[in-house]
N, CA, C and O atoms as CSV, one atom per row, in Angstrom:
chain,resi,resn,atom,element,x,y,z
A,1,UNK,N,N,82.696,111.950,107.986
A,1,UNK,CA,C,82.743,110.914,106.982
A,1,UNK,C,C,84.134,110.921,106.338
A,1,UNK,O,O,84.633,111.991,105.989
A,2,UNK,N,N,84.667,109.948,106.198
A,2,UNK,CA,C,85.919,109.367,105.666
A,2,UNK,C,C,85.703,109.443,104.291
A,2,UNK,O,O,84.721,108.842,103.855
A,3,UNK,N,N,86.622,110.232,103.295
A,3,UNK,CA,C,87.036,110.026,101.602
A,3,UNK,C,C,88.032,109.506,101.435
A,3,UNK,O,O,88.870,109.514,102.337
A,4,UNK,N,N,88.259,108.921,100.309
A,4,UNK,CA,C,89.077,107.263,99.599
A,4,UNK,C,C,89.767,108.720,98.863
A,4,UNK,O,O,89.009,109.657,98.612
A,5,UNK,N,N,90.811,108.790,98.640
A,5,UNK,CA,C,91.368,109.788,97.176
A,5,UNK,C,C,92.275,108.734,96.592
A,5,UNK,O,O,92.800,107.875,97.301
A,6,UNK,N,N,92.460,108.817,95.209
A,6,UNK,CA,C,93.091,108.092,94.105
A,6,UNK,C,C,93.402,109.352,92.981
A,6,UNK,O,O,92.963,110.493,92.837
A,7,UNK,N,N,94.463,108.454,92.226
A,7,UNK,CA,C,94.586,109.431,91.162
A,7,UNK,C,C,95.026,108.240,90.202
A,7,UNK,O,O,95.348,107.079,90.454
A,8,UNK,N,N,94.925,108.931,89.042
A,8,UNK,CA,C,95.466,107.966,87.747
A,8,UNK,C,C,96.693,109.389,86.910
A,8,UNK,O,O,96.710,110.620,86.937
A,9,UNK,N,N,97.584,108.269,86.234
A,9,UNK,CA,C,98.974,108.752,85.804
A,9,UNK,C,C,98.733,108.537,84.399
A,9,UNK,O,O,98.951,107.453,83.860
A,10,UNK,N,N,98.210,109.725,83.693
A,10,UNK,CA,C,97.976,109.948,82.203
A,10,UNK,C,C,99.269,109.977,81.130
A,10,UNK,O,O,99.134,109.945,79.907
A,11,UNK,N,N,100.559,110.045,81.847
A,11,UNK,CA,C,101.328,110.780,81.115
A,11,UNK,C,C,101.696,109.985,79.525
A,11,UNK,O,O,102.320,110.624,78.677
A,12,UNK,N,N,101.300,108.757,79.292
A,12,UNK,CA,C,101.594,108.036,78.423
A,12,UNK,C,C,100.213,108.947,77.081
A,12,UNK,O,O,100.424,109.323,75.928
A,13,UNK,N,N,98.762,109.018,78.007
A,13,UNK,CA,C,97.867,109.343,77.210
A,13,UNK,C,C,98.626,111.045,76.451
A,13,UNK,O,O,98.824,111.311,75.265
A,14,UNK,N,N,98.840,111.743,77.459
A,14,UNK,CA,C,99.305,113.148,76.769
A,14,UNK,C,C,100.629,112.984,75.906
A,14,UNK,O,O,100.957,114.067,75.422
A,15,UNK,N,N,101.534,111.879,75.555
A,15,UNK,CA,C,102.558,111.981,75.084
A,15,UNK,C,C,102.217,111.593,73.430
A,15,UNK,O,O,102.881,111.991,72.473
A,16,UNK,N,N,100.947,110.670,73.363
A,16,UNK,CA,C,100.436,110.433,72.955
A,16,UNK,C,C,99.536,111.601,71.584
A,16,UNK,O,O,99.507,111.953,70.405
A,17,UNK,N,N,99.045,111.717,72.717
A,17,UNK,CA,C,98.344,113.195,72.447
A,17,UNK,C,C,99.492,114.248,70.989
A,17,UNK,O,O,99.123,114.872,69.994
A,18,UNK,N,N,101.182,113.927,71.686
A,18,UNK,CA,C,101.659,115.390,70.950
A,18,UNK,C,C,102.947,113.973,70.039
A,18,UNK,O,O,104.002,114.021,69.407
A,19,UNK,N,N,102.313,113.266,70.355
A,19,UNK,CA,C,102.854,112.454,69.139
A,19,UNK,C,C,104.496,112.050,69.686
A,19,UNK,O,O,105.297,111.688,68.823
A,20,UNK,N,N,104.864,112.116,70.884
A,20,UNK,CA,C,105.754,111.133,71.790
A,20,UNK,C,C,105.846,110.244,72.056
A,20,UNK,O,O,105.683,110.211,73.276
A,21,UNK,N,N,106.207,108.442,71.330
A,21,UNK,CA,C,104.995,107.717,71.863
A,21,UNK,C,C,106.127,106.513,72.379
A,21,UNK,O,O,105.917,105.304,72.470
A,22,UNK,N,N,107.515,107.336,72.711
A,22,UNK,CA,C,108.206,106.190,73.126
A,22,UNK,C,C,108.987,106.575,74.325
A,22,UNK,O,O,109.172,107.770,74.097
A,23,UNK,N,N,109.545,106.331,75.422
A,23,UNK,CA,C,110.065,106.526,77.042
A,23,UNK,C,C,111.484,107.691,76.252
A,23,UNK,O,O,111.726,108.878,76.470
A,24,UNK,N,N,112.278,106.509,75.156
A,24,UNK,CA,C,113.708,107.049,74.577
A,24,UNK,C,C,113.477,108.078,74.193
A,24,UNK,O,O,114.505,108.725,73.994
A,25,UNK,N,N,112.301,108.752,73.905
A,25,UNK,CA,C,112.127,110.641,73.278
A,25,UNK,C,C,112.269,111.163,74.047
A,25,UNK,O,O,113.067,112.098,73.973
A,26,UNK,N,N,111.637,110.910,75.171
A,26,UNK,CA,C,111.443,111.950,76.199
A,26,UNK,C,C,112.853,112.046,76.583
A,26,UNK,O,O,113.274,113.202,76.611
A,27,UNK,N,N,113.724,111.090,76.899
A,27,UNK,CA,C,115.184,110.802,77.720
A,27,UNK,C,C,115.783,112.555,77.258
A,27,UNK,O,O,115.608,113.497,78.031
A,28,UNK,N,N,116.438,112.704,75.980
A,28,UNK,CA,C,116.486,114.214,75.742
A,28,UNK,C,C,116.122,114.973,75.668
A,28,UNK,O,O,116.814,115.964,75.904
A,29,UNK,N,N,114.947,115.104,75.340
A,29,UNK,CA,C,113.979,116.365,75.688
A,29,UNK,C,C,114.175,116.306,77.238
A,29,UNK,O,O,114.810,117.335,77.467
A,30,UNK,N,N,114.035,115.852,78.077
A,30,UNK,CA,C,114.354,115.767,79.429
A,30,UNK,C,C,115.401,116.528,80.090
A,30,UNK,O,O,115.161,117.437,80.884
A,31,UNK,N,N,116.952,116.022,79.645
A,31,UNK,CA,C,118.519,116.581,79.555
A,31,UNK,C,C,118.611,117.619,78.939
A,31,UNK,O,O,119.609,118.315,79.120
A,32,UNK,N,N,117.361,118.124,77.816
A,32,UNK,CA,C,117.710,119.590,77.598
A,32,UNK,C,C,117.149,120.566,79.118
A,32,UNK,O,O,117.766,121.499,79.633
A,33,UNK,N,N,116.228,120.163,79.427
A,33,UNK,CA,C,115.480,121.060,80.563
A,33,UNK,C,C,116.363,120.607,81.870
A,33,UNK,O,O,115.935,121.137,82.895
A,34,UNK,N,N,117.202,119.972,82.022
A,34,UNK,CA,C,118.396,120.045,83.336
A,34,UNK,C,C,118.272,118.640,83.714
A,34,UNK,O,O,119.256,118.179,84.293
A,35,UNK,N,N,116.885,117.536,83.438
A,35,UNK,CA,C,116.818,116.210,83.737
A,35,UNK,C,C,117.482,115.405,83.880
A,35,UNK,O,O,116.993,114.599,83.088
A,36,UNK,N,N,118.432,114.846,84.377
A,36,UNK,CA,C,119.153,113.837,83.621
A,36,UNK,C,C,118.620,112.412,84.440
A,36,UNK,O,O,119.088,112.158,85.550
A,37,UNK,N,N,117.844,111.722,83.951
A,37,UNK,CA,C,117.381,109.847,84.323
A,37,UNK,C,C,117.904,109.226,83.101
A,37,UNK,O,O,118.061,109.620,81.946
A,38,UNK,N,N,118.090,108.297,83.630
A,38,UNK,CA,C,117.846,106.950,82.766
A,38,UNK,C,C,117.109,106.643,82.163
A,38,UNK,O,O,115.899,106.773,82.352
A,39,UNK,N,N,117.793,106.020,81.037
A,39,UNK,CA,C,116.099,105.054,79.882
A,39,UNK,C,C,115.738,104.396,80.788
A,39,UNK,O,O,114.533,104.449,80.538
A,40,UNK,N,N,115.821,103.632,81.910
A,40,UNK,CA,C,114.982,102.632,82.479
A,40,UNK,C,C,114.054,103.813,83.505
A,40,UNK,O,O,112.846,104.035,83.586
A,41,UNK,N,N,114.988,104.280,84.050
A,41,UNK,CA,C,113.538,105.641,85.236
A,41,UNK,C,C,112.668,106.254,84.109
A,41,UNK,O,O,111.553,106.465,84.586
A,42,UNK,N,N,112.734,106.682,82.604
A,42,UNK,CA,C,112.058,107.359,82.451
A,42,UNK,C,C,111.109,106.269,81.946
A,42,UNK,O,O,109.951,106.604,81.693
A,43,UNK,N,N,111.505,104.936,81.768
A,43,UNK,CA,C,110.550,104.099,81.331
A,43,UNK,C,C,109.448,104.015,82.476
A,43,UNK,O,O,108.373,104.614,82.519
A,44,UNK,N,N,110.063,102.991,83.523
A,44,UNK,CA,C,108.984,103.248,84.516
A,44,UNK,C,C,108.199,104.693,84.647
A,44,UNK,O,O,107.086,104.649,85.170
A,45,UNK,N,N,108.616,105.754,84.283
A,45,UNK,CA,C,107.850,106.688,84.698
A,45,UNK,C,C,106.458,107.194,84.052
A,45,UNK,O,O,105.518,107.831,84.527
A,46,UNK,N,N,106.781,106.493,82.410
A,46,UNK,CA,C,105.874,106.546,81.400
A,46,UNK,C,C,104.690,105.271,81.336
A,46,UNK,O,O,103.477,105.329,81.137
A,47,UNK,N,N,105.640,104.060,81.606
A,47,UNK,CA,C,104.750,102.877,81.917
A,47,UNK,C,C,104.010,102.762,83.164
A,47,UNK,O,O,102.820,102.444,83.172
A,48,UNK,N,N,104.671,103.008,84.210
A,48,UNK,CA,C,104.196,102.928,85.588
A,48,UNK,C,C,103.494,103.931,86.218
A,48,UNK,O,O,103.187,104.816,85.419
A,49,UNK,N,N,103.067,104.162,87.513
A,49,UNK,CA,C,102.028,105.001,87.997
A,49,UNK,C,C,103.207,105.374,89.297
A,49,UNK,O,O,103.378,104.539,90.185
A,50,UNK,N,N,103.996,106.722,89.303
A,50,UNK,CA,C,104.471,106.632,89.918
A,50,UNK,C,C,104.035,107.476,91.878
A,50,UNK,O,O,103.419,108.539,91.959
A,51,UNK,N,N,104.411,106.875,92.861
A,51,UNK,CA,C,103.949,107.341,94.162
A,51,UNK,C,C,104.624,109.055,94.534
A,51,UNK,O,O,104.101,109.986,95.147
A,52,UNK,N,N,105.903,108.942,93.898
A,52,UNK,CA,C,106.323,110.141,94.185
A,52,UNK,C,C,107.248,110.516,93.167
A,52,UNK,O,O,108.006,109.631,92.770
A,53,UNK,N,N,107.356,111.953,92.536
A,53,UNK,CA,C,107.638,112.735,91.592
A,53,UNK,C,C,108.439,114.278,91.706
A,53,UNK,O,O,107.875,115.334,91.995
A,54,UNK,N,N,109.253,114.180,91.534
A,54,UNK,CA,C,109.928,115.921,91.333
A,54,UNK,C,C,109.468,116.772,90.683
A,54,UNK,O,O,109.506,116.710,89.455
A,55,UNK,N,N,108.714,118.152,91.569
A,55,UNK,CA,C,108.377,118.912,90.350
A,55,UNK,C,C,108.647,119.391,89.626
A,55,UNK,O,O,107.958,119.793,88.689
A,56,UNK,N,N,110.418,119.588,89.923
A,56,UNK,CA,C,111.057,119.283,88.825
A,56,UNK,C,C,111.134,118.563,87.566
A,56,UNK,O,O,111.497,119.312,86.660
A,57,UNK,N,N,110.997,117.809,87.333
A,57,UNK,CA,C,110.526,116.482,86.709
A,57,UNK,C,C,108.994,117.230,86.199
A,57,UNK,O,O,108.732,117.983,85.262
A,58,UNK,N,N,108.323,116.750,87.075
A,58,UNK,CA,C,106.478,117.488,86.626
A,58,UNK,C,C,106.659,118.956,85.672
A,58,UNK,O,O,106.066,119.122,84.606
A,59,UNK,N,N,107.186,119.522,86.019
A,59,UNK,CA,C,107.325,121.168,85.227
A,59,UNK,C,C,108.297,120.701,84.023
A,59,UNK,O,O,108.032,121.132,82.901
A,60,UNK,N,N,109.306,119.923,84.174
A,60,UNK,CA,C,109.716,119.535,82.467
A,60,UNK,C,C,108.647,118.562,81.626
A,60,UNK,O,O,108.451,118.797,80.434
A,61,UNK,N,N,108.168,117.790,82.096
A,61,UNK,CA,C,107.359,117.483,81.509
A,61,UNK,C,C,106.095,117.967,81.112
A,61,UNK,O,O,105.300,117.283,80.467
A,62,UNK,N,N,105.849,119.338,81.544
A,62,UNK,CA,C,104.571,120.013,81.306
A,62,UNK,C,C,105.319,120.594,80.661
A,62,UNK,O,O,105.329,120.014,79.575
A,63,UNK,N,N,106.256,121.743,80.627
A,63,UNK,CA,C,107.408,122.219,79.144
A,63,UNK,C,C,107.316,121.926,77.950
A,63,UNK,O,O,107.094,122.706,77.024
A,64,UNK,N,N,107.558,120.254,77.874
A,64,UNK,CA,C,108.145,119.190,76.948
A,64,UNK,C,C,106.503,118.876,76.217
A,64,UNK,O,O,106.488,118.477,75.053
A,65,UNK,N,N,105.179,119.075,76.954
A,65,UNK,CA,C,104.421,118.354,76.660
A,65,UNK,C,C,103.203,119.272,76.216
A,65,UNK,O,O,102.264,118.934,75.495
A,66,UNK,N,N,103.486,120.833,76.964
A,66,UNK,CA,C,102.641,122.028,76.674
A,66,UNK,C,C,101.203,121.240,77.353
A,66,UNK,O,O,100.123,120.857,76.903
A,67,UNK,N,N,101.864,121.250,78.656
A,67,UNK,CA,C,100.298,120.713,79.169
A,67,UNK,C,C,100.747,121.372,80.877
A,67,UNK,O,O,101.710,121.999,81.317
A,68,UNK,N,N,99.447,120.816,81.474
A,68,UNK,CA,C,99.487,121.055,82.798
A,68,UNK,C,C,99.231,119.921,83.820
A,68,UNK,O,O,98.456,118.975,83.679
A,69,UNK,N,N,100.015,120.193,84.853
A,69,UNK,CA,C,99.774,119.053,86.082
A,69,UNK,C,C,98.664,118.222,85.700
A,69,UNK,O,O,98.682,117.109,85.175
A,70,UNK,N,N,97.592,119.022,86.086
A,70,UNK,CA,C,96.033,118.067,85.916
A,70,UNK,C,C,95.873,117.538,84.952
A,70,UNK,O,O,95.232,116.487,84.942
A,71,UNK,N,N,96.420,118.100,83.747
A,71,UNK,CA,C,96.485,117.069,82.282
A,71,UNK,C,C,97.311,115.625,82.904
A,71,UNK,O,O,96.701,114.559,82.990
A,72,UNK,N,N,98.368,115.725,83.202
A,72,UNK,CA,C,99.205,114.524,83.377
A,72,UNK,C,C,98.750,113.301,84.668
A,72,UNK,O,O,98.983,112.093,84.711
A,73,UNK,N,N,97.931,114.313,85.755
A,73,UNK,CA,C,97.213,113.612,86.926
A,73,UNK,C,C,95.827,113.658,87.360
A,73,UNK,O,O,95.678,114.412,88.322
A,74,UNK,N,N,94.813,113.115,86.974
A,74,UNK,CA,C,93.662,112.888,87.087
A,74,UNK,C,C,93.451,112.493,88.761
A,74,UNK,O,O,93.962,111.499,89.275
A,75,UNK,N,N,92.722,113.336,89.379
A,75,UNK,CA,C,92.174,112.940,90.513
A,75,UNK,C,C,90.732,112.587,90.867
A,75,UNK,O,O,89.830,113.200,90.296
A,76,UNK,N,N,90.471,111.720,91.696
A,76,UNK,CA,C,89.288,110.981,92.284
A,76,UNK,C,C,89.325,111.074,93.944
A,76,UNK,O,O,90.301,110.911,94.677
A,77,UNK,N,N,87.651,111.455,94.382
A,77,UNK,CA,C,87.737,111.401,95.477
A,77,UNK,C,C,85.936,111.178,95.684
A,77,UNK,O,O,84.938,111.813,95.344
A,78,UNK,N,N,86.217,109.877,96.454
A,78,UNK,CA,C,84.700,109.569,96.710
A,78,UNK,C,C,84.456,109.147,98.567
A,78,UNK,O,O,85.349,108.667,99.265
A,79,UNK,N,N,83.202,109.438,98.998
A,79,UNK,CA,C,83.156,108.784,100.147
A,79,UNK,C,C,83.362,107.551,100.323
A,79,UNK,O,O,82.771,106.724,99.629
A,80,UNK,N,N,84.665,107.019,101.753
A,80,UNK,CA,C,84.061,105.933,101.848
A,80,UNK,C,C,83.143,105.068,102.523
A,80,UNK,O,O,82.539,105.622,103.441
A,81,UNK,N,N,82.880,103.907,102.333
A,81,UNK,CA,C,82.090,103.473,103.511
A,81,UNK,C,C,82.708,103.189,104.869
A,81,UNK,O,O,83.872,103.210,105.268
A,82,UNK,N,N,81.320,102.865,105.557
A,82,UNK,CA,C,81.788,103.292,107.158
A,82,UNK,C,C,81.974,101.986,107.251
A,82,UNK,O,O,81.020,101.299,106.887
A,83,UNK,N,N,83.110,101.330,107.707
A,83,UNK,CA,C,83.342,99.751,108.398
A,83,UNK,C,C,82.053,99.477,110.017
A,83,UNK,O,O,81.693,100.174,110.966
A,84,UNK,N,N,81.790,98.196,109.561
A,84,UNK,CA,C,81.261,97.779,110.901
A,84,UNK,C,C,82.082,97.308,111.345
A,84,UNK,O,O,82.976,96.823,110.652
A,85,UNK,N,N,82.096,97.265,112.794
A,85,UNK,CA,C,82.216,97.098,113.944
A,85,UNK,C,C,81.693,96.138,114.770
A,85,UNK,O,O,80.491,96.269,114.998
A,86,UNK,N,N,82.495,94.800,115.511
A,86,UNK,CA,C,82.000,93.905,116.007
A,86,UNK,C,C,81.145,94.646,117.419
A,86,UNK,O,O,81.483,95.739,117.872
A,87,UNK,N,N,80.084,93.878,117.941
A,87,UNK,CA,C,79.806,94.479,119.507
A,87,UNK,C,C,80.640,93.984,120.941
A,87,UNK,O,O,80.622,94.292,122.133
A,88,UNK,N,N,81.332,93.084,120.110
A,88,UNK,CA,C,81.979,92.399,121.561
A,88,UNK,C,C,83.192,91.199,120.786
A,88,UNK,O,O,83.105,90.787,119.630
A,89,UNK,N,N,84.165,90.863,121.689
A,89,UNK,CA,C,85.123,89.990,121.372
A,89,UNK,C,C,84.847,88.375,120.847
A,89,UNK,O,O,85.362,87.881,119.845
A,90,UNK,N,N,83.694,87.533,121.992
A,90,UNK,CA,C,83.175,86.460,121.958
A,90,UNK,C,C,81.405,86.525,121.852
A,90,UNK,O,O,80.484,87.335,121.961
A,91,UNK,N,N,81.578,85.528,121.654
A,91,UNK,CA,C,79.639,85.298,121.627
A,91,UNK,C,C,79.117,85.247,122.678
A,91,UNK,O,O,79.615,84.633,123.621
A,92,UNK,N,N,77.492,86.170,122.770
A,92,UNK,CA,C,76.989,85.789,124.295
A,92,UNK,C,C,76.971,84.320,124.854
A,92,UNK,O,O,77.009,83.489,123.946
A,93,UNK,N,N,76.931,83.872,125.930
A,93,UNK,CA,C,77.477,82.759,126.503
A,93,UNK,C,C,75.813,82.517,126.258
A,93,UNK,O,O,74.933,83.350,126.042
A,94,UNK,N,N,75.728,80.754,126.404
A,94,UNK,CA,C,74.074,80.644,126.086
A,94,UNK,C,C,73.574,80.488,127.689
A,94,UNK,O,O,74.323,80.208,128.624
A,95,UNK,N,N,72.311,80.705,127.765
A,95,UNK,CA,C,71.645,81.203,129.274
A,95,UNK,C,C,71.529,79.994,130.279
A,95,UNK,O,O,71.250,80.208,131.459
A,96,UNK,N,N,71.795,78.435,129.690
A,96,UNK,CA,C,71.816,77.494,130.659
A,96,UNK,C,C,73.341,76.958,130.655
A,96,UNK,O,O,73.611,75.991,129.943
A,97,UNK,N,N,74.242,77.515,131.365
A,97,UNK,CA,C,75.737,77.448,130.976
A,97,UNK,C,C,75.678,76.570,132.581
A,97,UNK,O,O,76.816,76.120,132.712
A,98,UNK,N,N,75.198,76.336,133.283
A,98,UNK,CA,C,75.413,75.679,134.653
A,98,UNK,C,C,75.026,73.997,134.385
A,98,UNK,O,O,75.338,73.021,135.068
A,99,UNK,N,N,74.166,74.081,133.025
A,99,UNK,CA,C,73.651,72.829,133.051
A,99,UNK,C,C,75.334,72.323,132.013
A,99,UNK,O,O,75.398,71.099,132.133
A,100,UNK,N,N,76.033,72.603,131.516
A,100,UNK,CA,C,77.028,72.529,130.533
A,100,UNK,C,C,78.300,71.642,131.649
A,100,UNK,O,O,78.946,70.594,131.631
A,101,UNK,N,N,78.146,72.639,132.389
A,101,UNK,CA,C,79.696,72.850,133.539
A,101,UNK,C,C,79.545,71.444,133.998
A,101,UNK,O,O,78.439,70.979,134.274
A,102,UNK,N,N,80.951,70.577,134.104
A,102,UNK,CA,C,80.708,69.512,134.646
A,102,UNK,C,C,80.574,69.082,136.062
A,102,UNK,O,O,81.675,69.119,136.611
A,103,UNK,N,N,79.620,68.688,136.849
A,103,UNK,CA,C,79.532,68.386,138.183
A,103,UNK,C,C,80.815,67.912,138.885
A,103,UNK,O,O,81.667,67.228,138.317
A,104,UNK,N,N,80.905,68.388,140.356
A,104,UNK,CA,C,82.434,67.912,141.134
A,104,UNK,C,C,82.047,66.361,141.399
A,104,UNK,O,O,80.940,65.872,141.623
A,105,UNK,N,N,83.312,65.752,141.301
A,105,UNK,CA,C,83.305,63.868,141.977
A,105,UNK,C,C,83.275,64.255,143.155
A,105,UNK,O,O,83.862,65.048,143.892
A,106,UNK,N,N,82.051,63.154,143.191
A,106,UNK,CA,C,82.086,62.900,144.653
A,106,UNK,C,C,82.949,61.664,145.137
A,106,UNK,O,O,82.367,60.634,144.797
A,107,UNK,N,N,84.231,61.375,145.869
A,107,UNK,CA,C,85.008,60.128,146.341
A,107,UNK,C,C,84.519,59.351,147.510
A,107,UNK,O,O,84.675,59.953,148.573
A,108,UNK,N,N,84.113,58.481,147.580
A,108,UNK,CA,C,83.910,57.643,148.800
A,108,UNK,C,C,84.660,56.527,149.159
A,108,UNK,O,O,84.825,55.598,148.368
A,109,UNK,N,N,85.216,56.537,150.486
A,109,UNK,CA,C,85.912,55.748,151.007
A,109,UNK,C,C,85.433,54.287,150.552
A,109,UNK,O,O,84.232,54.058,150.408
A,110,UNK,N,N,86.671,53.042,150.270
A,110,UNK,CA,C,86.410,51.897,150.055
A,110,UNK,C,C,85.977,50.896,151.794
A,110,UNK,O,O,86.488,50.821,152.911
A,111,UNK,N,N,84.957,50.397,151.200
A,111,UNK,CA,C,84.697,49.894,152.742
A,111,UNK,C,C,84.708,48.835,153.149
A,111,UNK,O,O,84.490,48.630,154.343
């Protein structure tokens, strides 16, 4: 059986949590721990759900935030369902298919 995994990106809820509640705080607290992004990367990083992350990055922000991975990333994992499956490309042909087919001309000489 096939599982779906998802996760959700809390980090706005925990910043929250320690009373951080804007992208521009974090920017130095960040550059003290060796970070150096941008106000716009660390924005997306706070607003957005990001696909891939430095754990670098992840371990300053657990530092900065006195939390842990799983605080900042919530995971989900459920079965999924099984896809059907056609049985065949086309439809069975229907059983009087000779009566369908058009008969050959017959030509007869003009006389």
């Amino acid at each position: 059986m096939k599982r779906k995994v998802s996760y959700t990106w809390r980090l706005r809820e925990v910043m929250a949590q320690h009373r951080v509640f804007t992208a521009t705080e974090l920017v130095p607290l960040l550059r003290e721990r060796g970070i150096d992004l941008s106000a716009s990367q660390v924005h997306r990083l706070v607003s957005g759900t990001p696909e891939r992350l430095s754990l670098q990055v992840m371990a300053a922000l657990c530092d900065i935030l006195s939390c842990t991975p799983a605080d900042l990333v919530a995971t989900t994992a459920e079965n999924a369902g099984v896809r059907k499956t056609a049985t065949g490309d086309f439809p069975a042909p229907p059983a009087n298919v000779a009566k369908l087919r058009p008969r050959a001309a017959r030509i007869l000489p003009d006389a």
